[in-house]
C-alpha positions in Angstrom: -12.7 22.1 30.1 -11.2 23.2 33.7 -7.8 23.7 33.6 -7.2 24.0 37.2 -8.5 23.0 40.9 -9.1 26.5 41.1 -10.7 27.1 37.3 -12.8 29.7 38.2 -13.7 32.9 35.6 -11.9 36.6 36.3 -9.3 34.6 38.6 -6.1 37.0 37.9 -3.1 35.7 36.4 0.5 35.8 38.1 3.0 37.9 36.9 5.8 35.6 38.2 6.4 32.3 37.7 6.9 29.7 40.7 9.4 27.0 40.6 7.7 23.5 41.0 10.3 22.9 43.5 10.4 26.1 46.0 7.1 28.2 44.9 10.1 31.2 43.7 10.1 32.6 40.6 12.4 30.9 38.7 13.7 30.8 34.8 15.4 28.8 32.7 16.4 28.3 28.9 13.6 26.2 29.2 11.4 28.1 30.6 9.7 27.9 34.4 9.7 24.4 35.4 6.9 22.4 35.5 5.3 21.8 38.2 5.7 18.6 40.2 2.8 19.3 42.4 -0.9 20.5 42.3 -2.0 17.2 40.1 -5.5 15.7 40.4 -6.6 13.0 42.2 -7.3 9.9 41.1 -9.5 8.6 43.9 -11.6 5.9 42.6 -12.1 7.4 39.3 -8.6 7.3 36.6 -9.6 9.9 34.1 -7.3 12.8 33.1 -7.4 15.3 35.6 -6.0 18.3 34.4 -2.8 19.6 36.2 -1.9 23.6 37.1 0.6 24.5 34.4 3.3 27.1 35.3 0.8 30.4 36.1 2.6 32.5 33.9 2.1 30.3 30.6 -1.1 29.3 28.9 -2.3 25.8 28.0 -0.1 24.9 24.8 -3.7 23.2 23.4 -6.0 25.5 24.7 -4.1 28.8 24.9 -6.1 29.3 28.3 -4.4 30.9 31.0 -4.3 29.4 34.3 -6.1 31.8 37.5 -4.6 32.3 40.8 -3.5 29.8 42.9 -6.7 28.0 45.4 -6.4 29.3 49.1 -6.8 25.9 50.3 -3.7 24.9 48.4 -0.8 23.8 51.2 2.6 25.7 50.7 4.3 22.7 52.3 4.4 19.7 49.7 7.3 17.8 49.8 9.8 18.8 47.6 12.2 17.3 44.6 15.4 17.9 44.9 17.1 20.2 41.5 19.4 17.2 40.0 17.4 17.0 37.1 17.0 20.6 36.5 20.6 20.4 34.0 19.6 17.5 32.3 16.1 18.9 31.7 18.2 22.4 30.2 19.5 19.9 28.0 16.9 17.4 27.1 15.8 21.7 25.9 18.3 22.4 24.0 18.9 19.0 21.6 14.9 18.9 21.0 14.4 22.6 20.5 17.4 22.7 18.3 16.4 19.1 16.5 12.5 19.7 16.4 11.9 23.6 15.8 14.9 24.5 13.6 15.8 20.7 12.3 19.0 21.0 13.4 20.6 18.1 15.7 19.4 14.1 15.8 19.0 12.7 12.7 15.1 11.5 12.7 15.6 7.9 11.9 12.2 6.3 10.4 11.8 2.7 12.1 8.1 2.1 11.0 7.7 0.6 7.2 3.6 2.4 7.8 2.3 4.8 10.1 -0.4 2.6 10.8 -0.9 -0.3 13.1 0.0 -2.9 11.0 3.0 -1.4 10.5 3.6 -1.2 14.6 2.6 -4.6 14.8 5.7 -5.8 12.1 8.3 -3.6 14.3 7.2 -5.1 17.3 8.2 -8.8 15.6 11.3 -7.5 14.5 14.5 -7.1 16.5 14.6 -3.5 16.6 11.5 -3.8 19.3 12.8 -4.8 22.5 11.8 -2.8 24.9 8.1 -1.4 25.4 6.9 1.6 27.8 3.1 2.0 28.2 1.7 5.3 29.4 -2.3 4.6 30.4 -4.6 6.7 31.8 -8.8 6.4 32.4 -9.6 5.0 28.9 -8.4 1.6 29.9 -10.5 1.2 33.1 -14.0 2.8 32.1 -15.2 -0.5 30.7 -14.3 -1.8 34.3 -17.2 0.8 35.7 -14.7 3.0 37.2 -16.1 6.2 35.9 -14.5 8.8 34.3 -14.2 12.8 35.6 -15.4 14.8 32.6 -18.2 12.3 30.7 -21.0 14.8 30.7 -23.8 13.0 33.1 -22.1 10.5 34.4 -18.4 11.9 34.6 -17.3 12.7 38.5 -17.5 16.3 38.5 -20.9 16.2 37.3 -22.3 14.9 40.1 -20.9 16.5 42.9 -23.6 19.2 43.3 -24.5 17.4 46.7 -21.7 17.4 48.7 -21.8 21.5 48.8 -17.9 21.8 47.6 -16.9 25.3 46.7 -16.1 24.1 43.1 -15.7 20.2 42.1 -11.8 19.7 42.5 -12.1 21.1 46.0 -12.8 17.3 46.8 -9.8 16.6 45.6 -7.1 19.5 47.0 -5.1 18.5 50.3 -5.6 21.7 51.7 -9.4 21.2 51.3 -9.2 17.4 52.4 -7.5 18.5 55.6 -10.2 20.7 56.9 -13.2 18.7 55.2 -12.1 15.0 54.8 -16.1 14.0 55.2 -17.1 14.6 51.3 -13.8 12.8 50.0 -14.6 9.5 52.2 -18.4 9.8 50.8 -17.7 10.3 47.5 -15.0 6.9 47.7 -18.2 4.9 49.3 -20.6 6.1 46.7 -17.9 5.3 43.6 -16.4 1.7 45.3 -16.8 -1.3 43.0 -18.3 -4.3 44.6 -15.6 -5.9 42.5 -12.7 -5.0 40.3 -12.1 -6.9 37.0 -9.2 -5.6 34.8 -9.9 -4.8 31.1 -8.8 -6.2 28.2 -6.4 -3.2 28.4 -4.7 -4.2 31.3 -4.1 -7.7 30.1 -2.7 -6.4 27.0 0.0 -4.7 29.7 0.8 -8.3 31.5 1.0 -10.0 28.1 3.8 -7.5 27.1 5.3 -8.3 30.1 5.1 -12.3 30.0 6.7 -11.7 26.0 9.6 -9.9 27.7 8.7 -6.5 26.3 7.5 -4.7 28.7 10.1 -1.9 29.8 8.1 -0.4 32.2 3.8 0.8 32.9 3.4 4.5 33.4 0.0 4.9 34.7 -1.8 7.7 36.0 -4.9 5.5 37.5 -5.4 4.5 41.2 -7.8 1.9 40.5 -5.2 -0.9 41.5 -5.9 -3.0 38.0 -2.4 -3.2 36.5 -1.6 -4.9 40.2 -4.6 -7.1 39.6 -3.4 -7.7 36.4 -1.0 -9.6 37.1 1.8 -6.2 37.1 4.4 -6.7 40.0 5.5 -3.1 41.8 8.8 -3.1 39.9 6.4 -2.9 36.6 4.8 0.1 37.3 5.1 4.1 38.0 2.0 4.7 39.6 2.3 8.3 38.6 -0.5 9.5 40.9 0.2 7.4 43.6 -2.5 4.2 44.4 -5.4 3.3 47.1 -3.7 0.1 47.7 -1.9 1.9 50.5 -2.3 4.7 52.9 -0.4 6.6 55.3 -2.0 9.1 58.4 -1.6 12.2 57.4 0.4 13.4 60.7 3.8 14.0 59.4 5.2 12.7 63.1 3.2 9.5 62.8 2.8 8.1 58.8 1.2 4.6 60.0 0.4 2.6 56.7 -2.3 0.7 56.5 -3.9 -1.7 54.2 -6.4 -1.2 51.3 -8.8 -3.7 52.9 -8.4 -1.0 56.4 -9.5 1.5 54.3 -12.5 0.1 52.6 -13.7 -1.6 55.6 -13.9 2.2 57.0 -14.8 3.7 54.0 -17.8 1.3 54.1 -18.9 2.0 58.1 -19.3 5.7 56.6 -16.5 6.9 59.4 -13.8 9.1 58.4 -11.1 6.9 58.5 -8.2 8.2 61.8 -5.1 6.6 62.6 -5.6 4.1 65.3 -2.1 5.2 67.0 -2.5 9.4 67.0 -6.4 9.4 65.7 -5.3 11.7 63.0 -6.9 11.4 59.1 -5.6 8.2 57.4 -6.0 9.5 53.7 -4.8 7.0 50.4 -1.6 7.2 48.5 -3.2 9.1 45.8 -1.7 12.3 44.8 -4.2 15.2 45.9 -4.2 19.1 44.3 -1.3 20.6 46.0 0.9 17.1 46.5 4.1 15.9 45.0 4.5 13.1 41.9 5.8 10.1 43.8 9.9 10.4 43.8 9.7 6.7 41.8 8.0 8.5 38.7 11.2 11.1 38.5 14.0 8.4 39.0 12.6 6.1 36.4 11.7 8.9 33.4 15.5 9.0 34.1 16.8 5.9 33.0 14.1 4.4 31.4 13.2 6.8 28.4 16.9 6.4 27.3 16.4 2.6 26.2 12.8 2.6 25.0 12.3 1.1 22.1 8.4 2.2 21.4 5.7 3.9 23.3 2.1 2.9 23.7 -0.2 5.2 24.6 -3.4 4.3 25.5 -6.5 5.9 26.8 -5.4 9.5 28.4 -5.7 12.5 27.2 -2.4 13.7 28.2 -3.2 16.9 29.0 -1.7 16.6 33.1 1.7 18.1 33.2 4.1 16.4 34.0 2.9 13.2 32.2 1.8 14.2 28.9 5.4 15.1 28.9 6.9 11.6 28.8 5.9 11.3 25.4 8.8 13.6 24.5 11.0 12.0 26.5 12.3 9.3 24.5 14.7 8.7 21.5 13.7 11.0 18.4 13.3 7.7 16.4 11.3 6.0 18.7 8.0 5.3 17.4 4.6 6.2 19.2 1.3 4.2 18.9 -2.1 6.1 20.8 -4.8 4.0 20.9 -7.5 6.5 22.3 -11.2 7.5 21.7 -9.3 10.8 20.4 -6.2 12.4 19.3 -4.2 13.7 22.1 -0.7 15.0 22.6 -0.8 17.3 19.8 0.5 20.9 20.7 1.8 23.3 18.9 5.7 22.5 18.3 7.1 26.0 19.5 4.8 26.8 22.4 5.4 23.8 23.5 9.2 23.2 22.7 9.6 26.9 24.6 7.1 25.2 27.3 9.3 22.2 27.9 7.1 19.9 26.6 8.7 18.4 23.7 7.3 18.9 20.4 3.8 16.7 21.0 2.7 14.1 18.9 2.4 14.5 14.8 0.2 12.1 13.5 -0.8 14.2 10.0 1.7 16.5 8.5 3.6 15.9 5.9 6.8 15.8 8.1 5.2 12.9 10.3 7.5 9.6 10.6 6.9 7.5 13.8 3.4 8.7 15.3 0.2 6.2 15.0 -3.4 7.2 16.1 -6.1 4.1 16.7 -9.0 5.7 17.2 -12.1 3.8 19.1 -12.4 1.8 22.4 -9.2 0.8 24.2 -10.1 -2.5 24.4 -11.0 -2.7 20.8 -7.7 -1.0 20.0 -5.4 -3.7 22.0 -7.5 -6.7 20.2 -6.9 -5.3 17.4 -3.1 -4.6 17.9 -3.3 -8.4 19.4 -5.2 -10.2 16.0 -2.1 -8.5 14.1 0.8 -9.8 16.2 -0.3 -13.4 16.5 -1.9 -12.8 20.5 -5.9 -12.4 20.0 -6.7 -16.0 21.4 -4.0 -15.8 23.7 -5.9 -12.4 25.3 -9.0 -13.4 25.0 -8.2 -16.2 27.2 -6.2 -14.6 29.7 -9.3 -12.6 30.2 -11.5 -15.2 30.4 -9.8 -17.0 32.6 -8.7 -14.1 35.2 -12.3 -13.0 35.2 -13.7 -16.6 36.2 -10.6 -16.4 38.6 -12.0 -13.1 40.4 -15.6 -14.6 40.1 -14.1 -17.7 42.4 -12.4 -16.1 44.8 -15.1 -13.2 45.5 -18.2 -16.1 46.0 -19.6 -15.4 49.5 -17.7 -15.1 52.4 -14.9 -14.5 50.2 -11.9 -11.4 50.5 -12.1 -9.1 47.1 -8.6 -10.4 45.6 -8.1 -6.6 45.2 -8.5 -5.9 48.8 -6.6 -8.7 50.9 -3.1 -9.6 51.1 0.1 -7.2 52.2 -0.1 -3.7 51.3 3.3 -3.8 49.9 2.8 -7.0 47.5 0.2 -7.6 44.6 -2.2 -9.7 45.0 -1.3 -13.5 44.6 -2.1 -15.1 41.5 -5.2 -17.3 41.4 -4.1 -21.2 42.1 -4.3 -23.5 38.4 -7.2 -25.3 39.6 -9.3 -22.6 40.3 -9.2 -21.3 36.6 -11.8 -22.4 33.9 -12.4 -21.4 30.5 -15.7 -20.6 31.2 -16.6 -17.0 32.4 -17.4 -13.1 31.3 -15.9 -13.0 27.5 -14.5 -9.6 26.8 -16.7 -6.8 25.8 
């Protein structure tokens, strides 16, 4: 697995290690900070991309050590400023103190079973008010978005053509500023004709029309949760989104439209600012760019008040992400629904890391972590047959899928294209909704 954009073999390791803020070294009782830039892409394909941890500390899972930084990374991302650096010393110091030596927060056990039936009765009870999902590629590959790492049909396995130094070159700012051409080729070749969210995603609105949902962290650019039925205030789009995008000229920053940019994408033009005729590039967040300042702000106040975490189809391996998951309450409980175990690191690497103390799903000491293993969609049926909402989902889908069908007939706009840049798209109109239609997979 590549760690890095620039995950090449004999690439020497750093002796320092730069803050994510100002690129100095700088330490901390919790260690170097994490960095806030240098995450993967997401253009037109959501699956876990695997951010640059700090280059003087390995992988807490893999125990790799990260190479040298890419030449064609920029020096100039926009920065964060340092008010959460104290709080972060903190959030350190009562889980290192709680989690490694047991000390600290009582560990208050809220689930009757560490299964999902046992999720499903705390999420009927009154304890269970407020839900925050964290989603990643899993819950958009039965969409036909693929995925980066699938051997065969994952991105980087087919990128041989577009003569790239190494795959995640398509996907660095420093690289797309010099080269834009492979980046707009790639987006043509990977478009959808049409986007249908998955059962996952209506999972997410359902929570919200219940009055659970707290808040959608997603690291997908795919646009779905919008599609959905998810309104802006509903979602962290962690790694930014296509439905906007901005020229890259730091004196211009025109937005335009999704539908702009896939009516250029689509004339196979690199897509340039129609005021300075600079490259217009898509809100996603590149190699070498900063987490949007929204993702920071809300991890503030959010993970205070959550009352249970989903976690569904990422492999939470990008930093800083994967860390949300250690965010929250010590009693809050955690449900993954993934193909895989995830989130599982070593408690004292990654306590010294900054990283909380990962998920425990099997020890002996384990009290609020649930694994569902198999296919997202499977995973929020099943979680939906157990809290009374099967028939409820499986209509949703059927009638927001006969929904897009309608509106994308010919001569129609792809709902997931039109409309204001700065609004989701507008629900479909009653009449236009059937029964009839794809039935979930």
């Amino acid at each position: 697995m590549m760690l890095l954009p620039s995950g090449r073999a004999g690439a020497p390791v750093q002796a320092a290690c730069p803050s994510a803020h100002t690129g100095a070294p700088s330490m901390s009782l919790h260690g170097p900070t994490l960095p806030q830039a240098h995450l993967p892409a997401r253009a037109f394909s959501p699956n876990q991309g695997v951010a640059p941890l700090p280059p003087c500390l390995p992988n807490p899972t893999s125990g790799a050590w990260p190479p040298h930084p890419h030449p064609f990374q920029d020096s100039d991302s926009d920065t964060e400023g340092g008010a959460a650096g104290g709080e972060a010393e903190m959030d350190f110091l009562r889980n290192f103190f709680s989690q490694t030596l047991g000390l600290g927060t009582q560990k208050e056990r809220l689930l009757d079973d560490l299964t999902l039936e046992g999720v499903a009765r705390y999420m009927q009870s009154e304890r269970c008010r407020r839900v925050i999902c964290l989603v990643g590629a899993g819950i958009s590959t039965s969409a036909g978005i693929p995925d980066f790492r699938s051997p065969s049909t994952g991105l980087y396995a087919n990128l041989e053509k577009y003569h790239l130094p190494y795959p995640e070159a398509i996907f660095e700012i420093g690289y797309f500023k010099k080269h834009p051409e492979p980046f707009f080729a790639l987006a043509k070749e990977l478009y959808p004709g049409q986007f249908k969210p998955t059962i996952c995603h209506y999972f997410l609105r359902l929570l919200k029309e219940k009055g659970l949902l707290l808040r959608c962290y997603t690291q997908n650019i795919d646009t779905l949760e919008r599609v959905a039925g998810l309104e802006p205030e509903d979602l962290v789009e962690a790694h930014g989104t296509f439905y906007t995008s901005h020229c890259i000229s730091p004196v211009c920053r025109r937005e335009y439209t999704l539908g702009w940019m896939k009516e250029k994408i689509f004339s196979q033009v690199t897509p340039r600012c129609e005021k300075c005729q600079s490259v217009v590039k898509p809100d996603i967040v590149f190699f070498g760019e900063s987490l949007p300042a929204r993702f920071f702000s809300c991890m503030q106040s959010d993970f205070l008040k959550v009352d249970l975490l989903i976690i569904m189809g990422t492999s939470l391996q990008v930093q800083p992400f994967a860390s949300l998951i250690s965010k929250a309450p010590l009693s809050t409980p955690r449900l993954l629904i993934n193909k895989e175990k995830a989130g599982q690191t070593d408690p004292f690497l990654g306590m010294m890391m900054g990283l909380g103390g990962g998920m425990d799903f099997d020890s002996k000491k384990a009290y609020r972590d649930v694994a569902w293993l198999g296919d997202c969609d499977q995973g929020c049926l099943a979680l939906a047959d157990l809290l009374g909402w099967k028939k409820e989902l499986e209509d949703l889908v059927r009638k927001e899928h006969a929904s897009i069908d309608a509106q994308s007939g010919p001569g129609s706009p792809n709902p997931t294209t039109s409309g204001s840049p700065s609004k989701s798209p507008p629900p479909a109109k009653e009449e236009a909704r059937t029964t009839e239609g794809e039935k979930p997979q």
